[in-house]
C-alpha positions in Angstrom: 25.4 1.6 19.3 24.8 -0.8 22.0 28.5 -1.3 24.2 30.1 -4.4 24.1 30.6 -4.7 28.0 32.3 -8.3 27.7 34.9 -6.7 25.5 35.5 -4.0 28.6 35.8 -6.4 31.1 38.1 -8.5 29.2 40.4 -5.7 28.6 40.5 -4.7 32.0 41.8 -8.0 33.0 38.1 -9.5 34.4 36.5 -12.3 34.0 33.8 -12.9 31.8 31.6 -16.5 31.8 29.4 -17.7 28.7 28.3 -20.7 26.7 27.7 -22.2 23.6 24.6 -22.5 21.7 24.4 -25.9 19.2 21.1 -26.6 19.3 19.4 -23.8 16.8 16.7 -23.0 19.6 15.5 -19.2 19.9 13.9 -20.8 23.6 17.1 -22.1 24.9 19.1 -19.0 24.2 16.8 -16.6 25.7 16.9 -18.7 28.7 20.6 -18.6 29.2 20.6 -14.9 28.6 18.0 -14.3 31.0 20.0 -16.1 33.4 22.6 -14.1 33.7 25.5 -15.4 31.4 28.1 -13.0 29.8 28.1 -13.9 26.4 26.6 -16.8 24.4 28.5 -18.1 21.3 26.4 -19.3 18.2 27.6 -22.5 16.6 28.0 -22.7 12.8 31.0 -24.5 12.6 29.8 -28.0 13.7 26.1 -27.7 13.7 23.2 -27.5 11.0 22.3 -23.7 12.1 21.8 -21.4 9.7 21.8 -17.4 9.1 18.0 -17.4 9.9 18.9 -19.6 13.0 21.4 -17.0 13.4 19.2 -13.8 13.2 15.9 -15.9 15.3 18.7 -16.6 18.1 19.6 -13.0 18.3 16.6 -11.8 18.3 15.5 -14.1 21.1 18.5 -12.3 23.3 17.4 -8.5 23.1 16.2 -7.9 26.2 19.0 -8.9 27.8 22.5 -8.1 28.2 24.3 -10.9 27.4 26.9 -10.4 24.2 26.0 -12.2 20.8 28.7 -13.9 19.1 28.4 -15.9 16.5 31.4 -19.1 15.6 31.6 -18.6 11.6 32.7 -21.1 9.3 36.6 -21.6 8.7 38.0 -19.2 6.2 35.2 -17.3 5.2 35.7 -13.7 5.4 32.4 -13.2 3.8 30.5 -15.3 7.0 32.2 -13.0 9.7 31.3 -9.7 8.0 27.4 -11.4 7.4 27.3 -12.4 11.5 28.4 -8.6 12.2 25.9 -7.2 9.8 23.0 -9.1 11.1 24.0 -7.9 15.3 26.4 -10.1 15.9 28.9 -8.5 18.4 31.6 -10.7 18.3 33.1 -13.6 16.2 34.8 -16.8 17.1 37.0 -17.6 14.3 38.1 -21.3 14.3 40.9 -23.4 12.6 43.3 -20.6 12.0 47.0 -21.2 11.3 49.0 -18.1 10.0 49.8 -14.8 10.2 48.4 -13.6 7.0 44.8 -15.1 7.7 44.7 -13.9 11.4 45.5 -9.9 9.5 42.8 -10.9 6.7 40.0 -11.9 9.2 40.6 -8.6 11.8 40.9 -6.8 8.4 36.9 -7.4 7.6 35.9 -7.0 11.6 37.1 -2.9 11.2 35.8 -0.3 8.8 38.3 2.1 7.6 40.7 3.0 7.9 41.4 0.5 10.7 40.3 -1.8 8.3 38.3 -3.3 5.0 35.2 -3.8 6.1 31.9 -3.3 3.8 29.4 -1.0 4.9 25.6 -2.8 5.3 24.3 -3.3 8.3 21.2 -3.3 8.5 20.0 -5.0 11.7 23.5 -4.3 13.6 22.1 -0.8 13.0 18.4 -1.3 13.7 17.6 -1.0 10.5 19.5 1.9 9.7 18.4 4.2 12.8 22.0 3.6 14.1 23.6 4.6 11.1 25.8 7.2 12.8 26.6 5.8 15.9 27.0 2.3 14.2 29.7 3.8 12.1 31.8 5.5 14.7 31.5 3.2 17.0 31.7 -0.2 15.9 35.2 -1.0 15.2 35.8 -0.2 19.4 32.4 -2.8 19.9 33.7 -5.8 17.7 35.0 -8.9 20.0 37.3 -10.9 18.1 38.2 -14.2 19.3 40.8 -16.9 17.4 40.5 -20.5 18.2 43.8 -21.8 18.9 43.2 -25.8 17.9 45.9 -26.3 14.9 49.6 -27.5 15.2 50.6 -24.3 13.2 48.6 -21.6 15.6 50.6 -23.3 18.1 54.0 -22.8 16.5 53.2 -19.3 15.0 51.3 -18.1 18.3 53.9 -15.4 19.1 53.7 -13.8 15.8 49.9 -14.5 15.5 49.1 -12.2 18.6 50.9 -9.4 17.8 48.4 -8.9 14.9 46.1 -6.0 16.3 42.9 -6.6 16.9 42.4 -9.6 18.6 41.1 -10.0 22.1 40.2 -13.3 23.1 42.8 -16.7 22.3 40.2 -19.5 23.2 41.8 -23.1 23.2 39.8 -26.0 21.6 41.3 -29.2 23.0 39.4 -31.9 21.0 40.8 -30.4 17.6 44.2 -29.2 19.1 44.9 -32.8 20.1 44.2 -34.2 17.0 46.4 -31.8 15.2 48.8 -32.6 17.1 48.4 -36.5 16.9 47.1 -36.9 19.9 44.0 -39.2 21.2 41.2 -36.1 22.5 39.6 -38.7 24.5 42.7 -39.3 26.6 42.7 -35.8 27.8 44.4 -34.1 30.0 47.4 -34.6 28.0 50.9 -33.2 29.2 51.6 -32.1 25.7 48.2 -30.0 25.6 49.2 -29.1 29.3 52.0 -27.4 27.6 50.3 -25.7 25.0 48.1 -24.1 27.6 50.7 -22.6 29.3 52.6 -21.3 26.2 49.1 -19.7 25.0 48.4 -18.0 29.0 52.1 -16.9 29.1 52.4 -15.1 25.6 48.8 -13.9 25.7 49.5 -12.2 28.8 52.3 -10.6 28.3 49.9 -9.1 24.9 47.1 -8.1 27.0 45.4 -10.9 25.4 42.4 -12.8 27.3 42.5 -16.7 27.3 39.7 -18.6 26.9 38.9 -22.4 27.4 36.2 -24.4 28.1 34.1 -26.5 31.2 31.1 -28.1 31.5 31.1 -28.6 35.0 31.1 -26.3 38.3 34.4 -27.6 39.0 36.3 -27.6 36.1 35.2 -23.9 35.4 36.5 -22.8 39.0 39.8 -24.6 37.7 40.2 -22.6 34.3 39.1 -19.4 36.5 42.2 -19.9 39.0 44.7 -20.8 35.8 43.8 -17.0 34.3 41.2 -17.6 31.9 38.9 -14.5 31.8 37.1 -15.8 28.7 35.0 -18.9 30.7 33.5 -21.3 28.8 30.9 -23.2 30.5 29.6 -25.8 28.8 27.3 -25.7 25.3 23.6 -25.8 26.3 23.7 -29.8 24.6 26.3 -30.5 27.5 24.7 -28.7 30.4 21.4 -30.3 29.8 23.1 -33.9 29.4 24.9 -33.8 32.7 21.7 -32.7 34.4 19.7 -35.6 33.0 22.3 -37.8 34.0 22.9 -36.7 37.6 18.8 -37.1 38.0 18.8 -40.3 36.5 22.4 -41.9 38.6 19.7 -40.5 41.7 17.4 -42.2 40.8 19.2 -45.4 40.1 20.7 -45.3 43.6 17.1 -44.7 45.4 
C-alpha cells in the first residue's frame, strides 16, 4: 500500500501545505498535484460533486504524490468508509460536536481490531492486487482530520481529542462564527481569536496538528508562524478568483 507521507510529516511536527478542490474538475486537480502541493481535499460537503467526481479526481492525481482526501458529508459513516474504499487517503469530517460521534467516525476509518471498519476496497487496493498489504497497512495510512466549526466542538475540544485516532483539528471560521453568533464576514473576531488559541494549545499538548485556512501568500505565512502544520491554501475557486482580479485591478490602473 501506497504511504501516506503527509500523515508522517504531520506527526513529526512538520508542515504540510494543500488545497481544496470545489470545482468537480479531473484538469484542475491534476494541475495542483503536479505542482507540488501536499495534499488536496475533495469537497462534498458544499458542492454538487459526486462519487464519480470523486473517483475521476483521484484518478487524475496518480502520478503524483500529493495525498487524496476527500471532505464527506456530515454524519455519514457510510460516506467516509465509501471515500476510503474508492483511494481516498484521508477524510475531512465536518460539523462534529461530541464525543461519541468523534469515537463512531475513527471507529469506521480502522479495521479490526483497532476498529469497525468493513472490508471492500476495491480501488484503495488496485483492484484487489493490494489485498495483503491493504489490509495490514491501512489503518497506519488513514489521515483523519475533524473540522472544528460548532459551539459544542469548542466546548467539548478537550475531551474530543483525546479520542485516538485523530491527527489533524482543522478550524472552519465561516461556520464556527456562526455557531457561535457571530457575523463571518466581520472576521478576525477576538472571540474566534480565542478559539484558535484554545484549539493550538490543547492540540499540542495531544500531538495533534492544527489546521486552518489562507487564500493568500501572506495569510498562509501567518497561519505557518502561529503553528499550523496542516496549511490550507486557498480552494482552487479562490486562487483562481484573486488571480483574475489582481490582472484585471492592473489593468484598470494602466
Amino acid at each position: 500500500m501506497r504511504k501516506n507521507w503527509v500523515r508522517d510529516k504531520l506527526k513529526n511536527g512538520q508542515s504540510t501545505i494543500g488545497s481544496f478542490l470545489g470545482l468537480g474538475s479531473p484538469h484542475v486537480a491534476e494541475l495542483l498535484a503536479n505542482a507540488g502541493l501536499d495534499w488536496l481535499v475533495i469537497e462534498m460537503e458544499h458542492t454538487a460533486v459526486d462519487w464519480v467526481d470523486v473517483e475521476k479526481i483521484m484518478m487524475a492525481m496518480n502520478r503524483t504524490e500529493t495525498i487524496p482526501i476527500v471532505r464527506v458529508p456530515p454524519s455519514d459513516l457510510f460516506a467516509i468508509q465509501k471515500a476510503l474504499d474508492i483511494g481516498a487517503m484521508g477524510v475531512l469530517v465536518p460539523m462534529i460536536k461530541t464525543v461519541s460521534e468523534v469515537e463512531a467516525m475513527v471507529q469506521v476509518t480502522r479495521y479490526p481490531p483497532q476498529g469497525k471498519r468493513g472490508f471492500g476496497p476495491l480501488r484503495a487496493s488496485r483492484y484487489t492486487i493490494d489485498y495483503k498489504s491493504h489490509l495490514e497497512d491501512a489503518n497506519d495510512n488513514t489521515l483523519v482530520i475533524l473540522l472544528l466549526e460548532t459551539k459544542e466542538a469548542v466546548e467539548n475540544l478537550e475531551e474530543i481529542t483525546s479520542v485516538p485516532g485523530i491527527d489533524v483539528v482543522y478550524l472552519g471560521l465561516f461556520d464556527l462564527s456562526l455557531s457561535l453568533g457571530l457575523n463571518p464576514l466581520e472576521l478576525p473576531l477576538p472571540e474566534i481569536d480565542q478559539v484558535i488559541e484554545k484549539a493550538l494549545k490543547i492540540c499540542g499538548k495531544k500531538g495533534i496538528a492544527v489546521g486552518m485556512g489562507a487564500d493568500r501568500p501572506e495569510g498562509l505565512s501567518q497561519n505557518q508562524s502561529r503553528g499550523f502544520t496542516f496549511l490550507g491554501y486557498g480552494a482552487e475557486y479562490s486562487l483562481i478568483l484573486n488571480s483574475v482580479r489582481a490582472g484585471l485591478d492592473a489593468f484598470k490602473r494602466s
